[in-house]
C-alpha distance (Angstrom), angle and dihedral (degrees) to the residues before:
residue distance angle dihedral
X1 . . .
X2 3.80 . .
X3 3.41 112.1 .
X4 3.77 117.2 -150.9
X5 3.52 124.5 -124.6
X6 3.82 133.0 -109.8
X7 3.39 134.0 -132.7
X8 3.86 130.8 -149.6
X9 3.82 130.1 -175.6
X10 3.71 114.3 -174.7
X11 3.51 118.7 -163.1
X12 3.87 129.2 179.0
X13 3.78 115.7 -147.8
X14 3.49 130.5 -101.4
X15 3.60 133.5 -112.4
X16 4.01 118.8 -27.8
X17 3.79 124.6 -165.2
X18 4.00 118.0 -104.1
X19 3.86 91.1 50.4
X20 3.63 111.3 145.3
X21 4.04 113.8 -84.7
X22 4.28 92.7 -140.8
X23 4.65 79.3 61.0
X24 3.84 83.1 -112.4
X25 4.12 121.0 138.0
X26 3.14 130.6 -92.6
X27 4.06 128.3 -170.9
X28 4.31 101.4 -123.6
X29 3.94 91.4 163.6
X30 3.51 105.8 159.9
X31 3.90 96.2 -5.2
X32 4.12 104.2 120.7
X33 3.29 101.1 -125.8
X34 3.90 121.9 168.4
X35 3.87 137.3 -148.1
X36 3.48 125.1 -64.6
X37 4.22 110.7 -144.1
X38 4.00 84.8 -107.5
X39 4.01 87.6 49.6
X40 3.81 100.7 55.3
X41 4.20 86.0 44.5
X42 4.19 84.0 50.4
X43 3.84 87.7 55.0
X44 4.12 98.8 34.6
X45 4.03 84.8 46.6
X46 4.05 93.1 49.0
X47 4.05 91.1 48.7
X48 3.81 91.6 45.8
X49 3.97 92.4 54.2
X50 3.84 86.1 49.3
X51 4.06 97.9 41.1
X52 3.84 93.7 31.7
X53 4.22 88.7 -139.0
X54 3.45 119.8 131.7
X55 4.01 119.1 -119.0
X56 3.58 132.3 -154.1
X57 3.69 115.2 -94.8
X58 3.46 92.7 -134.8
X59 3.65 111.3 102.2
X60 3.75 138.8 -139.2
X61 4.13 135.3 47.3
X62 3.63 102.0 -64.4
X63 4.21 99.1 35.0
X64 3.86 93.1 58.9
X65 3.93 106.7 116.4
X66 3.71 101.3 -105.8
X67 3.88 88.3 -141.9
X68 3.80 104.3 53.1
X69 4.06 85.8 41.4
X70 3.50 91.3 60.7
X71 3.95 95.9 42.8
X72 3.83 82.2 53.0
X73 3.67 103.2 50.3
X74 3.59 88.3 39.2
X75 3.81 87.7 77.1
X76 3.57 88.7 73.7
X77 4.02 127.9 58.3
X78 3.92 83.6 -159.9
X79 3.57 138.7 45.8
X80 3.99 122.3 -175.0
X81 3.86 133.9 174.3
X82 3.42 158.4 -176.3
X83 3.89 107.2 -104.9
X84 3.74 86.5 -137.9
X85 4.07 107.1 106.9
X86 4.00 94.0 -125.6
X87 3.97 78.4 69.8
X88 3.79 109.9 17.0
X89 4.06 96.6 59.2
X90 3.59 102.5 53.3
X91 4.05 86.2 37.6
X92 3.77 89.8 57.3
X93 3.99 97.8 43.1
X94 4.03 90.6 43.7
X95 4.08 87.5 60.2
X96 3.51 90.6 34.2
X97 4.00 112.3 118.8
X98 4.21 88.2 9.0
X99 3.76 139.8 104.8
X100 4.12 91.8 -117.2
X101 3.69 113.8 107.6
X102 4.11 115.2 -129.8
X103 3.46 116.3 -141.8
X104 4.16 122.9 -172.4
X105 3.52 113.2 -155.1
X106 3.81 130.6 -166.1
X107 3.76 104.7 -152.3
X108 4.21 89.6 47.7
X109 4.71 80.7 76.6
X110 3.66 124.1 125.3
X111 3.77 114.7 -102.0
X112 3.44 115.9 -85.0
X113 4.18 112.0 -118.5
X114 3.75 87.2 -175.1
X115 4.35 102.0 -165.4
X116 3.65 91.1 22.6
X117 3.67 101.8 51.5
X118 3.52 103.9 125.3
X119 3.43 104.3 20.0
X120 3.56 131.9 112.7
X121 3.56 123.1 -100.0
X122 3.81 88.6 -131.5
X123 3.86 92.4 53.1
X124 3.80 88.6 55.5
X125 4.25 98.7 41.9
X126 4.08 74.6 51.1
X127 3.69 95.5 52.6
X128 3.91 108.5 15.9
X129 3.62 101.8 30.6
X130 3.72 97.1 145.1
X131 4.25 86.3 57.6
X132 3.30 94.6 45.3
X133 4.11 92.9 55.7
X134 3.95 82.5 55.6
X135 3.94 90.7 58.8
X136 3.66 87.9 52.8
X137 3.80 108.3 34.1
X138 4.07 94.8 35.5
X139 3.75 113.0 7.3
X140 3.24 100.1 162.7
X141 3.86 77.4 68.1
X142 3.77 97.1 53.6
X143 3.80 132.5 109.8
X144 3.63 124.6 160.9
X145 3.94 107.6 -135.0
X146 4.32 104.9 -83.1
X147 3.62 86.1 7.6
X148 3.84 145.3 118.2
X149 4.09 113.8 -79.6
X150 4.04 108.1 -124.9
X151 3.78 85.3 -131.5
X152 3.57 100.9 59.5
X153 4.59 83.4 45.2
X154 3.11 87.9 59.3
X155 3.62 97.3 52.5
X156 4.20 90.4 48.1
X157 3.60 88.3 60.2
X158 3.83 104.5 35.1
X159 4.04 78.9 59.5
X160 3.80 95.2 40.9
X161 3.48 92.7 50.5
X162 3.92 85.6 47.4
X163 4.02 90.6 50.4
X164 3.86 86.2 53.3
X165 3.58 98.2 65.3
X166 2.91 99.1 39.2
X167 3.48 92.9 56.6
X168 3.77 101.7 42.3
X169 3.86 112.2 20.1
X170 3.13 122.0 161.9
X171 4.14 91.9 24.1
X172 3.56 121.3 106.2
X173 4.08 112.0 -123.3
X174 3.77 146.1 -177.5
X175 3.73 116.9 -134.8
X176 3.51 108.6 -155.0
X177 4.37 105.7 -166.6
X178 4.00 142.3 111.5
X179 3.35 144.8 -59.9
X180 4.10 96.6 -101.8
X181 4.21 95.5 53.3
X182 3.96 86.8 48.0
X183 4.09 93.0 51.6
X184 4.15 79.1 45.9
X185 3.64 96.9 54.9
X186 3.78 101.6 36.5
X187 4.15 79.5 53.4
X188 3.63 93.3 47.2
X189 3.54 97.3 42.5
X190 3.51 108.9 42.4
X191 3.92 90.0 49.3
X192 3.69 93.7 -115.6
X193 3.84 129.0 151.9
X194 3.70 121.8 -88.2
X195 4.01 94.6 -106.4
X196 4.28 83.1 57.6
X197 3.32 92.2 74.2
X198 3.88 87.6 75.9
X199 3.67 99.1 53.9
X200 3.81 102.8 77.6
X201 3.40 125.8 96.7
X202 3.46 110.2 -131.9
X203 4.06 124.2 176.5
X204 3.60 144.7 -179.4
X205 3.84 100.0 -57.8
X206 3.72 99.2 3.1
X207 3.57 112.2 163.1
X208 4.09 131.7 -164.3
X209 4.04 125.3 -174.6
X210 4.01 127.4 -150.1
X211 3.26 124.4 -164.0
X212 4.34 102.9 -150.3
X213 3.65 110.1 -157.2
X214 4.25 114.4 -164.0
X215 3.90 130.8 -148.4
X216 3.85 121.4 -174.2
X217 4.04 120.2 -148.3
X218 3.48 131.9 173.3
X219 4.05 91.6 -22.0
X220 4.01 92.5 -38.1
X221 3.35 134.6 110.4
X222 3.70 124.3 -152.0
X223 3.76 134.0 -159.4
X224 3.89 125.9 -134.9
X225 3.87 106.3 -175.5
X226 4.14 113.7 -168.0
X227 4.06 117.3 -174.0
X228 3.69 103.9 -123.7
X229 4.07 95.3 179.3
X230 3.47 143.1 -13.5
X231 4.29 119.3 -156.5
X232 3.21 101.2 -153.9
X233 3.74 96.1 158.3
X234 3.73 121.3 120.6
X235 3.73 110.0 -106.9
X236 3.74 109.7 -135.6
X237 3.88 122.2 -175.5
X238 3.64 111.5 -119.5
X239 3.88 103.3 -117.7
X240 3.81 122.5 -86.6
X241 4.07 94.6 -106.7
X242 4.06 88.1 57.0
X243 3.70 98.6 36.0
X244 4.18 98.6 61.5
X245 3.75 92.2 44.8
């Protein structure tokens, strides 16, 4: 029996507020954070390069054009997310007024960097440098003090990822999460090492598509994920002048 294929586009959010003013990083992990105006353009701007529909330029959950939403979202028979806002609300408002079904899941969160959540990355090279190596040179390794490990991440999402196929093979769906579970499953994925995982460039509204072919043997099925793309591009918001033309 042919098996069809399934079809996954993962796309981090854009923008949230209490990002450093300087454009450095900071680690928000679990912190609920919620779009900025430029973030929900970052995310409407990456779905309309993908679906090709034209949104409203009008920003925010309840100024999307209803119409062009649901032409979007259409595109997809699923829609999962992160329950954390910086995800969930733009999620909920892309589905909104459409046929897709929105799904939040728990295990799709950000890790969770515990004492360092909210700090900036250059705060902690200045004060933990010698941790901070151990993200990069062994991350499976790393745990920020009262945090979560890396290794037991990875897990979470090796398993959600599982879970989703399982659940919607054959379907093609929009994964709507952060910046760490995308480095995770590109790692995972691809078959790369561990220390991999930190060599993608991932920003505001990145978004990467697998193609997941399935065999069945014996009773089991088995997954063969292929990268088809990865939009790493920075998404900038045309200025105001060009955007209300």
């Amino acid at each position: 029996m042919s098996l069809q294929p399934t079809f996954v586009d993962v796309m981090r959010h854009g923008e949230p507020e209490g990002s450093c003013p300087d454009g450095g990083t900071i680690l928000r992990g679990s912190i609920d954070h919620v779009l900025t105006p430029k973030g929900w353009k970052q995310a409407e701007q990456r779905i309309m390069s993908v679906t090709g529909n034209l949104f409203s330029s009008r920003l925010g959950p309840n100024n999307l054009e209803a119409n062009n939403l649901e032409a979007g979202a259409n595109c997809w028979d699923v829609v999962i997310t992160s329950p954390l806002r910086r995800c969930s609300e733009f999620a909920t408002a892309l589905v909104k007024n459409s046929t897709t079904t929105l799904f939040i899941k728990d295990p799709w969160r950000e890790l969770d960097y515990g004492d360092w959540e909210g700090l900036s990355t250059q705060k902690i090279w200045q004060d933990s440098p010698e941790i901070m190596e151990k993200m990069w040179q062994a991350p499976l390794e790393f745990c920020a003090p009262n945090g979560e490990p890396v290794k037991e991440f990875s897990q979470r999402i090796n398993h959600a990822w599982n879970s989703l196929l399982s659940e919607f093979q054959g379907k093609r769906i929009l994964l709507v999460c952060h910046g760490g579970v995308m480095r995770v499953l590109l790692q995972q994925l691809l078959l790369m090492s561990p220390e991999g995982m930190n060599r993608f460039a991932i920003p505001y509204a990145a978004m990467t598509r697998f193609r997941v072919d399935h065999s069945q043997s014996s009773g089991n099925i088995q997954h063969w994920p292929s990268l088809i793309s990865h939009a790493s591009d920075e998404i900038k918001p045309e200025p105001k002048s060009r955007v209300d033309v």
